[in-house]
Backbone atoms as SQL, in Angstrom:
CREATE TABLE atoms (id INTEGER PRIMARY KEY, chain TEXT, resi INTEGER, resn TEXT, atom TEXT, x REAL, y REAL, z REAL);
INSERT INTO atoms VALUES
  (1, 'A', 1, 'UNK', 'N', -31.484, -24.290, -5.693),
  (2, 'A', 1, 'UNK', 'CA', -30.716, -23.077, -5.450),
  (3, 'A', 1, 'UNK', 'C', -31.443, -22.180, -4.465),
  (4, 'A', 2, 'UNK', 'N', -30.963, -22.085, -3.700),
  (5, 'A', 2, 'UNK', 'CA', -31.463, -20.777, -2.918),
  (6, 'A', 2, 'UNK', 'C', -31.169, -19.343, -3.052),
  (7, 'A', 3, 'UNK', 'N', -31.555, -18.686, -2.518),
  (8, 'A', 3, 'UNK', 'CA', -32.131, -16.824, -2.519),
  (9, 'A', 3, 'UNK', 'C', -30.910, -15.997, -3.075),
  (10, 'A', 4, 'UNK', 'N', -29.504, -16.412, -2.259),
  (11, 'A', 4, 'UNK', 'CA', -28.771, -16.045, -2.480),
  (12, 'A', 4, 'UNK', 'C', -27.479, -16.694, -3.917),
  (13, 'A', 5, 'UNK', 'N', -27.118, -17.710, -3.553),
  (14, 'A', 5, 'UNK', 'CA', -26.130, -18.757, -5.018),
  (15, 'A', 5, 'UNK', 'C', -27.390, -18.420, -6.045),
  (16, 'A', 6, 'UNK', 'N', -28.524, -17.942, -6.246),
  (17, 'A', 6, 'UNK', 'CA', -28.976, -18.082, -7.880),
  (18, 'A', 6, 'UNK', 'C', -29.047, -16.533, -7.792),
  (19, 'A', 7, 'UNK', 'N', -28.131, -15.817, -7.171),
  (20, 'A', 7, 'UNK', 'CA', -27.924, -14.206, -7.440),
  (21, 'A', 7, 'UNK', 'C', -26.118, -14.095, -8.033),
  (22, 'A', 8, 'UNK', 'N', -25.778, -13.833, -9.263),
  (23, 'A', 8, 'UNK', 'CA', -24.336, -13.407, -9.683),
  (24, 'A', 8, 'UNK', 'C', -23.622, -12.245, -8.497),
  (25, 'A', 9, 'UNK', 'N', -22.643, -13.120, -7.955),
  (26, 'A', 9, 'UNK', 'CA', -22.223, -12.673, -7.071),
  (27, 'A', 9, 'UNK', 'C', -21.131, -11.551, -7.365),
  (28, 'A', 10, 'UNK', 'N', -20.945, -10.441, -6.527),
  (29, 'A', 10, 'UNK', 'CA', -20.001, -8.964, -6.999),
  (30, 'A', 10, 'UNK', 'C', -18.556, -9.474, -6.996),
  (31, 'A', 11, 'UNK', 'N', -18.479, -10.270, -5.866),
  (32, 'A', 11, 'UNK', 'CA', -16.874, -10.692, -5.935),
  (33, 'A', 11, 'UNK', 'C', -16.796, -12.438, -5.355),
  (34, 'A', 12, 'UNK', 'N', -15.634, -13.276, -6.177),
  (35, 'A', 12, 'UNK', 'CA', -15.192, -14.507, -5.795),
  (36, 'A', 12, 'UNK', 'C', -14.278, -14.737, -5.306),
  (37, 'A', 13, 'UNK', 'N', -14.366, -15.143, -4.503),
  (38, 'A', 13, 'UNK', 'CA', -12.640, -15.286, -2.981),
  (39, 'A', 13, 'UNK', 'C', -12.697, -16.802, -2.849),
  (40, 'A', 14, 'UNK', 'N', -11.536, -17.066, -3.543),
  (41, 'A', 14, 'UNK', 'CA', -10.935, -18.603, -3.539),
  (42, 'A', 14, 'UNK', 'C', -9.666, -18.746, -2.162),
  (43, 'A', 15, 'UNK', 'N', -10.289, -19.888, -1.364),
  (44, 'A', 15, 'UNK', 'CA', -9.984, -19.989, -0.076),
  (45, 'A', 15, 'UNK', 'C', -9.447, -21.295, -0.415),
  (46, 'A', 16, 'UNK', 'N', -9.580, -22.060, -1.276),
  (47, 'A', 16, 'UNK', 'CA', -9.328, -23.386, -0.943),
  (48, 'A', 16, 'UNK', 'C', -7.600, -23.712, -0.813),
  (49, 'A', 17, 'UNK', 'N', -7.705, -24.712, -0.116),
  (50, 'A', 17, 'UNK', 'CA', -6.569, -25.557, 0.663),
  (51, 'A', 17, 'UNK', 'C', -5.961, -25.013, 1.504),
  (52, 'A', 18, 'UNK', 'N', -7.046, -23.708, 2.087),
  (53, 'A', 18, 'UNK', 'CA', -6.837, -22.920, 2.960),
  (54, 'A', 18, 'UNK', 'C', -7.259, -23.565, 4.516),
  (55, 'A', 19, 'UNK', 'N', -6.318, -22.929, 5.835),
  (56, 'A', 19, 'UNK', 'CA', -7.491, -23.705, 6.666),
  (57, 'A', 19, 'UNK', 'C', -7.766, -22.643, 7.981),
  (58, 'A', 20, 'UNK', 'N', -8.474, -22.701, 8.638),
  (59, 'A', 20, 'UNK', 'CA', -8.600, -21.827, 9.561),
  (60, 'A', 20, 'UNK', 'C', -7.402, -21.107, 10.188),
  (61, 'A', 21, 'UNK', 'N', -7.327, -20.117, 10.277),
  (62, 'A', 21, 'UNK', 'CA', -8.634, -18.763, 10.230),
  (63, 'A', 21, 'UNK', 'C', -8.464, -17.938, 8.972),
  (64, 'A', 22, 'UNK', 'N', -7.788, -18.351, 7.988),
  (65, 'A', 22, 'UNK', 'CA', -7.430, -17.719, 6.421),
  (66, 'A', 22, 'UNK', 'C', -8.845, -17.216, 5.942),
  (67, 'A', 23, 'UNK', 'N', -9.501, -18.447, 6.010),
  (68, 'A', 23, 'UNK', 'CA', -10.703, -18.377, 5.087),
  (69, 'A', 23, 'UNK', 'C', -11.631, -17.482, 5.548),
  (70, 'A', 24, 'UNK', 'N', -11.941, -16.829, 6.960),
  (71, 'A', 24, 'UNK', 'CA', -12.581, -16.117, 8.138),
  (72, 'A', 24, 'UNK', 'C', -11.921, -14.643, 7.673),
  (73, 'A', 25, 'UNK', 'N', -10.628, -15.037, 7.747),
  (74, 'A', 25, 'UNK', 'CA', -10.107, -13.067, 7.687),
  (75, 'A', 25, 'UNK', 'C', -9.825, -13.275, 6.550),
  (76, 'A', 26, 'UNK', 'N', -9.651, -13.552, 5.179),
  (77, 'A', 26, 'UNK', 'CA', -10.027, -13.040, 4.004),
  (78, 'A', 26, 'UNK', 'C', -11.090, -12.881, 3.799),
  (79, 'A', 27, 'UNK', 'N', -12.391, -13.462, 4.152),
  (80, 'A', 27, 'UNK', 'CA', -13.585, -12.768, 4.239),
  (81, 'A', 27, 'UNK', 'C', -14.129, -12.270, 4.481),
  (82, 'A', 28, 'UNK', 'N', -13.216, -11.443, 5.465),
  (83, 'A', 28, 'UNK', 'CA', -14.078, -9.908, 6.652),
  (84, 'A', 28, 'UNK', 'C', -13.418, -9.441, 5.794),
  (85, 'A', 29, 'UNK', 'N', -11.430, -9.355, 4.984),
  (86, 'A', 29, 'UNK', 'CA', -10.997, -8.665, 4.333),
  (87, 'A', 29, 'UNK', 'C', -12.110, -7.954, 3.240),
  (88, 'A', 30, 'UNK', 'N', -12.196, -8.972, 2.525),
  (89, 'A', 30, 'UNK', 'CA', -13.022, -9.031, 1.373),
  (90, 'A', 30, 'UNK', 'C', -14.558, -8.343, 1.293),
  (91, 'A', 31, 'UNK', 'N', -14.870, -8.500, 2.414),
  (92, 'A', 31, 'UNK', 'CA', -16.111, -7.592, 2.299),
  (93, 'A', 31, 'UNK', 'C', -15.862, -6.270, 3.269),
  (94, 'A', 32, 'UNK', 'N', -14.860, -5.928, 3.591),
  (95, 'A', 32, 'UNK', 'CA', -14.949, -4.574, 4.123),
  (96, 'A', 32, 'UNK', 'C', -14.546, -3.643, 2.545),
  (97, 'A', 33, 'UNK', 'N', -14.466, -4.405, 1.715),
  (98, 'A', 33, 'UNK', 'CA', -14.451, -3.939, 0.546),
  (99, 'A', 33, 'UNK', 'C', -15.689, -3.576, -0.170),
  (100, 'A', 34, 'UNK', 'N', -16.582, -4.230, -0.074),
  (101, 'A', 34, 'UNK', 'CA', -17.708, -4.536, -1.008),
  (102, 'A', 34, 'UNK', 'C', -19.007, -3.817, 0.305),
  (103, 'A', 35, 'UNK', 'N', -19.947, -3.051, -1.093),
  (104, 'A', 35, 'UNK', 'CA', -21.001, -2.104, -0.424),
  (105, 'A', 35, 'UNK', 'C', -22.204, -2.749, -0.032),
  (106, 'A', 36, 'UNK', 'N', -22.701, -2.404, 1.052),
  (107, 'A', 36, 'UNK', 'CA', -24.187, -2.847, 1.278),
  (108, 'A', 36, 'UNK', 'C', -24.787, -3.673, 0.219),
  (109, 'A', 37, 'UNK', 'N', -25.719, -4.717, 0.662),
  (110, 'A', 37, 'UNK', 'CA', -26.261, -5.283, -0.576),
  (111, 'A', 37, 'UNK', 'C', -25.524, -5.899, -0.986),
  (112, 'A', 38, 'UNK', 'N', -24.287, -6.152, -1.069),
  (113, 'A', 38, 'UNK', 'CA', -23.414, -6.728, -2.473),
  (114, 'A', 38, 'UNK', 'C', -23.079, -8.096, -1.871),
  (115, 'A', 39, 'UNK', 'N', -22.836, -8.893, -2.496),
  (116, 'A', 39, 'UNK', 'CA', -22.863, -10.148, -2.325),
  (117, 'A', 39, 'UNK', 'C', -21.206, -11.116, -2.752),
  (118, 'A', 40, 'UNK', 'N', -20.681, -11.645, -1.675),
  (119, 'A', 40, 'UNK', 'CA', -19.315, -12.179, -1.847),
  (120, 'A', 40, 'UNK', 'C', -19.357, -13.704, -2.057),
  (121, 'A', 41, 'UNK', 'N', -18.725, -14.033, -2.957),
  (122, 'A', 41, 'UNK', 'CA', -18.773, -16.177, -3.322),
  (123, 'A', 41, 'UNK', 'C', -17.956, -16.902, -2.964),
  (124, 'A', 42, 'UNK', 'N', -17.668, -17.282, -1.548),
  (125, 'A', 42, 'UNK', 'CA', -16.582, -18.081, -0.914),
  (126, 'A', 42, 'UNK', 'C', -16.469, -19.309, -1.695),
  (127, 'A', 43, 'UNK', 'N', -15.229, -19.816, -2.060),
  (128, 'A', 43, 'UNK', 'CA', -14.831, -21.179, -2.669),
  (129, 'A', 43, 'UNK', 'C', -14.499, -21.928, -1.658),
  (130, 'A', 44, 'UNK', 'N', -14.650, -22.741, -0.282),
  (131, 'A', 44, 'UNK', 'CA', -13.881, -22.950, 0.417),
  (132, 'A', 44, 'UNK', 'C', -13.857, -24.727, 0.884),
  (133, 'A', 45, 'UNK', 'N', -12.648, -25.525, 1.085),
  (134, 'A', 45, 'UNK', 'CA', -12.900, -26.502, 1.319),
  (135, 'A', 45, 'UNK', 'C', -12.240, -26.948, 2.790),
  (136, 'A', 46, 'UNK', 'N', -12.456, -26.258, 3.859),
  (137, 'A', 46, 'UNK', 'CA', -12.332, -26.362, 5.234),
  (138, 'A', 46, 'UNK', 'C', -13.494, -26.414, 5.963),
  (139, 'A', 47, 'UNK', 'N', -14.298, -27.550, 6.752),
  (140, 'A', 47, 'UNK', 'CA', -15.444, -27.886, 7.390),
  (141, 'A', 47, 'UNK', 'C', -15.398, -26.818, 8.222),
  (142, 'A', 48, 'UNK', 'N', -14.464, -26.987, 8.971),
  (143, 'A', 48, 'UNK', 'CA', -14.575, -25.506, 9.895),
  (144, 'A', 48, 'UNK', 'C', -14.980, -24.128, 9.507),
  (145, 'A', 49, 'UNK', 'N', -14.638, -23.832, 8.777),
  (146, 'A', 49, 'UNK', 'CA', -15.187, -22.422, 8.170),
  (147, 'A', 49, 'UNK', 'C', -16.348, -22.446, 7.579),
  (148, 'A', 50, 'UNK', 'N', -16.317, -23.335, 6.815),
  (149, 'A', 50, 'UNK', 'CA', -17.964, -23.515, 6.108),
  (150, 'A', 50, 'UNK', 'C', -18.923, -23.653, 7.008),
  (151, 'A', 51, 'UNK', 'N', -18.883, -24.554, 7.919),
  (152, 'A', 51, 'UNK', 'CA', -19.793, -25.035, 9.514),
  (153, 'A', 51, 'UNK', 'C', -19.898, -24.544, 9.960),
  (154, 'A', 52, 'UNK', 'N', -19.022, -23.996, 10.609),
  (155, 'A', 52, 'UNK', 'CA', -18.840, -22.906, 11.836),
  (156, 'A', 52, 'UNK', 'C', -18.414, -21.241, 11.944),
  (157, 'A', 53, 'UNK', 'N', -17.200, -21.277, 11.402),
  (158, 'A', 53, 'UNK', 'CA', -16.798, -19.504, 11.562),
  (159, 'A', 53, 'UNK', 'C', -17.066, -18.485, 10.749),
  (160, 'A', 54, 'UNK', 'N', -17.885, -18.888, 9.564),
  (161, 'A', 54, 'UNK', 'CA', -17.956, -18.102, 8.441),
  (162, 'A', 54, 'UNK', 'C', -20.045, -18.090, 8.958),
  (163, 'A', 55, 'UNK', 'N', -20.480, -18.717, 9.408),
  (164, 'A', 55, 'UNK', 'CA', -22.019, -18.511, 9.708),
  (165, 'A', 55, 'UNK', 'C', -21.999, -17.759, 10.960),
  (166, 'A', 56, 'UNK', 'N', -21.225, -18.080, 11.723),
  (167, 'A', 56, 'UNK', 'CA', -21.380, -17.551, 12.861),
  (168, 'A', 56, 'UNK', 'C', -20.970, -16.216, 12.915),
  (169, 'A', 57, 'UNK', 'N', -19.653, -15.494, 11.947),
  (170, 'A', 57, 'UNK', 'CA', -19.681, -14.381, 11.903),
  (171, 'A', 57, 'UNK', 'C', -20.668, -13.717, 10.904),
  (172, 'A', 58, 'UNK', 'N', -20.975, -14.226, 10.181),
  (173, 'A', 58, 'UNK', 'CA', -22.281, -13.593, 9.095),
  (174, 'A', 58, 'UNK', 'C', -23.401, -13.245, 10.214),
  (175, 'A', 59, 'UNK', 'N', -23.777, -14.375, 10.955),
  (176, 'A', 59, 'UNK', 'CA', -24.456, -14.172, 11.967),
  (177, 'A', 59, 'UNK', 'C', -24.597, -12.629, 13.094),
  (178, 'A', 60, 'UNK', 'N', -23.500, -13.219, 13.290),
  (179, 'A', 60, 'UNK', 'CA', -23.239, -11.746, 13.954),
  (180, 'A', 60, 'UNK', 'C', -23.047, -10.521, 13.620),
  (181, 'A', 61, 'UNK', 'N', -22.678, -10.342, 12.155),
  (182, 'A', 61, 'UNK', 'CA', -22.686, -8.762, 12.019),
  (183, 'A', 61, 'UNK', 'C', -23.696, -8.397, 10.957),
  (184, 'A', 62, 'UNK', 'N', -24.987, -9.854, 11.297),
  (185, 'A', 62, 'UNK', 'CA', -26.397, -9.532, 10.460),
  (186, 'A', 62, 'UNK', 'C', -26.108, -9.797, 8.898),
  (187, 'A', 63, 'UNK', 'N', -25.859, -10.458, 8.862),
  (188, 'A', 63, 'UNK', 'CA', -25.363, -10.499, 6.870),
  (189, 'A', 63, 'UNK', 'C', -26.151, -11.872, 6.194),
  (190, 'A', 64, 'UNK', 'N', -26.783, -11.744, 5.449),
  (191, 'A', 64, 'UNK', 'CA', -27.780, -13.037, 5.051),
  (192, 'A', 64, 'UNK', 'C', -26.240, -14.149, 4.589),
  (193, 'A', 65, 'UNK', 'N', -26.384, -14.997, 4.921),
  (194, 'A', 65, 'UNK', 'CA', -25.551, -16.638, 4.684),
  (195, 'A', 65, 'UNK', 'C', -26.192, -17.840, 3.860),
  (196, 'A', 66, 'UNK', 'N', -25.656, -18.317, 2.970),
  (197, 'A', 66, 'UNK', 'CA', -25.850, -19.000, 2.426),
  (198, 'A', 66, 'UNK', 'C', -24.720, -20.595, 1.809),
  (199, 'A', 67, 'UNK', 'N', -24.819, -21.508, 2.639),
  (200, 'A', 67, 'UNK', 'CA', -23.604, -22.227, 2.098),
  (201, 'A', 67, 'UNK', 'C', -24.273, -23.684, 1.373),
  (202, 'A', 68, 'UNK', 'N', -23.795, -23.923, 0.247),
  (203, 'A', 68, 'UNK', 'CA', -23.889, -24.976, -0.886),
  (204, 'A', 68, 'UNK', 'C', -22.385, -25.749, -0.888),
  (205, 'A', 69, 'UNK', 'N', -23.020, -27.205, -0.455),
  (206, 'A', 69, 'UNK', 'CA', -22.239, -28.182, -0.536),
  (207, 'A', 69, 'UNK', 'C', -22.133, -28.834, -1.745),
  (208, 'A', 70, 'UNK', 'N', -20.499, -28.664, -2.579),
  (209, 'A', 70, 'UNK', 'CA', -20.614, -29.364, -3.856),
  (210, 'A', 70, 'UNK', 'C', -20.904, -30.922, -3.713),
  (211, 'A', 71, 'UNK', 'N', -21.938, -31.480, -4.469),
  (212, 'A', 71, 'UNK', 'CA', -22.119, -31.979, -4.652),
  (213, 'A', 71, 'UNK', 'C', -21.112, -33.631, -4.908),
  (214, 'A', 72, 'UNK', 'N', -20.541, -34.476, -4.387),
  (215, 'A', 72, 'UNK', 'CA', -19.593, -35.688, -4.614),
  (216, 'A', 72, 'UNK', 'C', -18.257, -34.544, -4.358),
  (217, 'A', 73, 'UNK', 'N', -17.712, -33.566, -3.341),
  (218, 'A', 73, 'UNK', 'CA', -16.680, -32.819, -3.231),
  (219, 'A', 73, 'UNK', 'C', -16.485, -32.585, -2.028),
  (220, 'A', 74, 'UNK', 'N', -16.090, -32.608, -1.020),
  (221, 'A', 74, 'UNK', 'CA', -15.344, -31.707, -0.199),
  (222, 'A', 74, 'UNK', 'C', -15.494, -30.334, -0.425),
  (223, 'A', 75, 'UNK', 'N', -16.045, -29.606, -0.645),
  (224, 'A', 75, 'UNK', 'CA', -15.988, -28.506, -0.995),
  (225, 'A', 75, 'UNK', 'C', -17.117, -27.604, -0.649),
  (226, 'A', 76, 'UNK', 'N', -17.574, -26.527, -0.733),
  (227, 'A', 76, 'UNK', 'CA', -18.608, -25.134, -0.403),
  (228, 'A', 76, 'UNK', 'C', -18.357, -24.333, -1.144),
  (229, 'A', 77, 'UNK', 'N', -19.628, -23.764, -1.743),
  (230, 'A', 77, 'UNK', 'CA', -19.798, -22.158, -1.760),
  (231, 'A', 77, 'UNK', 'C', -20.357, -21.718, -1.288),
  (232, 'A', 78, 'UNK', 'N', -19.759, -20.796, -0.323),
  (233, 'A', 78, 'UNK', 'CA', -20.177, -20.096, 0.541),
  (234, 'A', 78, 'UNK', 'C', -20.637, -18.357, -0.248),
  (235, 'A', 79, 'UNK', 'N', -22.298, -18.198, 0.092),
  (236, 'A', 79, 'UNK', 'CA', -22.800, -16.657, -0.268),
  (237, 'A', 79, 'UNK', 'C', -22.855, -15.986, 1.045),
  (238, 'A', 80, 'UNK', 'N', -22.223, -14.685, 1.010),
  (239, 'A', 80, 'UNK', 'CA', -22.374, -13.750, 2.297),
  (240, 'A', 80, 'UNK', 'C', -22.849, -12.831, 1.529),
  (241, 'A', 81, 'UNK', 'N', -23.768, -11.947, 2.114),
  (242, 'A', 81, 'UNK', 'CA', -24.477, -10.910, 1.203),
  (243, 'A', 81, 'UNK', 'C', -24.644, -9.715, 2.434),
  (244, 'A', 82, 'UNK', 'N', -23.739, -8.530, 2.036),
  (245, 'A', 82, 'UNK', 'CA', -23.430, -7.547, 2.898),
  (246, 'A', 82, 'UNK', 'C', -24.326, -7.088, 3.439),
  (247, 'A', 83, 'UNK', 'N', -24.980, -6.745, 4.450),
  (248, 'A', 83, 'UNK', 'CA', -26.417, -5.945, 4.926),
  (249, 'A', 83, 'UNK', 'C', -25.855, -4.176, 4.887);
């Protein structure tokens, strides 16, 4: 587990069978909600978002990232943790 998935996350945003760009703008949605510090738990099972658009915007507006591949799934949880 890393720094962030072994922290109880403030809010869980279920994305799945979602596919780009759903999973991207419910998650800017979702944390223009949630305060500094606070930490959001993406469910998501789109490579694209998990790979690419969800790090790259964490990236960019400085927000620690964290994504966990389920294990025998298709699937991610994705940790964004608000700066």
């Amino acid at each position: 587990m890393g720094e962030l998935s072994s922290k109880t996350p403030d809010q869980t945003l279920d994305v799945l069978g979602r596919v780009c760009p759903y999973p991207l703008v419910l998650s800017k949605k979702a944390l223009e909600k949630l305060s500094s510090g606070q930490i959001l738990k993406i469910l998501c099972d789109a490579p694209a978002s998990a790979e690419d658009s969800l790090p790259k915007f964490a990236e960019k507006q400085g927000y620690k990232f964290e994504a966990v591949k389920l294990e025998g799934q298709d699937s991610w949880e994705i940790f964004i943790q608000k700066s």
